[in-house]
C-alpha positions, 0 to 999 in steps of 0.5 A, spaced: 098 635 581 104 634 586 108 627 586 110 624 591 117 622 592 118 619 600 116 612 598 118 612 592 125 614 592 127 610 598 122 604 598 122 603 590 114 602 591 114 606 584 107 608 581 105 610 574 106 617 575 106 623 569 112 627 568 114 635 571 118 640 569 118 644 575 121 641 582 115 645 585 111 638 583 114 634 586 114 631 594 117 629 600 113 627 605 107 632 604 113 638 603 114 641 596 120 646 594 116 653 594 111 651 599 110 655 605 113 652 611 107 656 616 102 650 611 105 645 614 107 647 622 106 653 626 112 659 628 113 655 635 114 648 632 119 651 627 122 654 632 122 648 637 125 643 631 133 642 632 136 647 627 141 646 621 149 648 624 153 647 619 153 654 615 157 659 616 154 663 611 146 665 615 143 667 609 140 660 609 136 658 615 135 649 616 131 646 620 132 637 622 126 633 622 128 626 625 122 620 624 118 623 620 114 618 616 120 613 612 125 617 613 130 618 620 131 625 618 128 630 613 132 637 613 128 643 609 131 650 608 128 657 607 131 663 607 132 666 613 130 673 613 124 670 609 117 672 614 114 666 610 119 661 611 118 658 603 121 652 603 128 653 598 131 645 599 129 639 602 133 633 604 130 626 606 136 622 609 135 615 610 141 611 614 144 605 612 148 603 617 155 603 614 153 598 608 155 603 602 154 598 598 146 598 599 146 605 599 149 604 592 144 600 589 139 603 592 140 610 589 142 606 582 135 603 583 132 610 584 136 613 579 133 609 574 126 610 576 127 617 577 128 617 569 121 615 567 119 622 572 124 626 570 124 625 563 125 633 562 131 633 567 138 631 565 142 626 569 149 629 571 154 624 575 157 621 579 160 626 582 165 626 588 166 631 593 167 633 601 162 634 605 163 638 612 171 634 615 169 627 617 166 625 611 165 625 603 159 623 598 158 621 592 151 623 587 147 624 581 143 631 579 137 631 574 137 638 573 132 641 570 131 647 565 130 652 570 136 651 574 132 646 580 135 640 581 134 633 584 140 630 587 141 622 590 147 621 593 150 616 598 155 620 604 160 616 607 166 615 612 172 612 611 175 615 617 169 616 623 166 609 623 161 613 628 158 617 622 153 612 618 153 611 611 146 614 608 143 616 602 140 623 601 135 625 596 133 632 596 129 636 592 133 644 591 131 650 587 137 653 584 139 659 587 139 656 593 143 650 591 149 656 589 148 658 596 149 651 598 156 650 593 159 656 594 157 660 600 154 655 604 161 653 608 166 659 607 
């Protein structure tokens, strides 16, 4: 049974749900980590979405989603050479419109909720890092026993005033997230 994570996460309309170990259990907006993107979308639509700039390093290849049920952008990666396009890591971002603080106190709530689903991850965090030139993020991993992890992080700006605060939660098999630390920008 799939977990459904968009509303939750972002709308704290929590439901009773039972536990899972493996990120592949749980959802955001119908999309699953290990889920073929061809389920969801077809070739040219995938080839039609806005792509993900940012990655020197191409092993990866990541598609933007903007509007798409409660979220303003969901951004999902696969490997690029993958003819299947499985999905590795998907981001739901939610803008909160220079306000780091709501962003803070929602990503706390979910947290705490998130700790009655996640009882066999652990909680690491906070932890503060750059992200790209203009902008930083702040954030908590559950991770789990097989390296997969689910991270809530609230990015921000303290210099671009056009760069929006918002809140990222995103779902990430482990290799991909190595990619992502390590190779992603270099």
């Amino acid at each position: 049974m799939k977990v459904f994570i968009a509303a939750l996460v972002l709308i704290l309309g929590l439901q009773s749900w039972t536990k899972a170990d493996e990120i592949g259990d749980f959802q955001i907006e119908q999309l699953s980590v290990g889920d073929s993107l061809l389920d969801h979308f077809s070739e040219e639509k995938i080839e039609g979405f806005e792509k993900v700039k940012d990655f020197k390093d191409k092993k990866y290849t990541g598609i933007k989603i903007f509007d798409h049920g409660t979220f303003e952008e969901i951004q999902i990666m696969y490997k690029t050479n993958d003819n299947y396009k499985t999905i590795e890591g998907i981001s739901a971002i939610k803008d909160f419109d220079n306000n780091l603080n709501a962003c803070k106190n929602e990503r706390k709530s979910t947290i705490n909720e998130l700790k009655i689903i996640f009882k066999n991850a652990k909680l690491h965090g906070p932890k503060k890092k750059k992200h790209i030139k203009r902008s930083e993020w702040e954030g908590y991993a559950f991770i789990f026993k097989s390296g997969d992890m689910a991270i809530l992080a609230c990015y921000y700006s303290k210099k671009d005033k056009d760069y929006l605060d918002h809140m990222r939660v995103s779902l990430r098999k482990g290799d991909y997230d190595h990619w992502l630390v390590n190779k992603a920008y270099k």
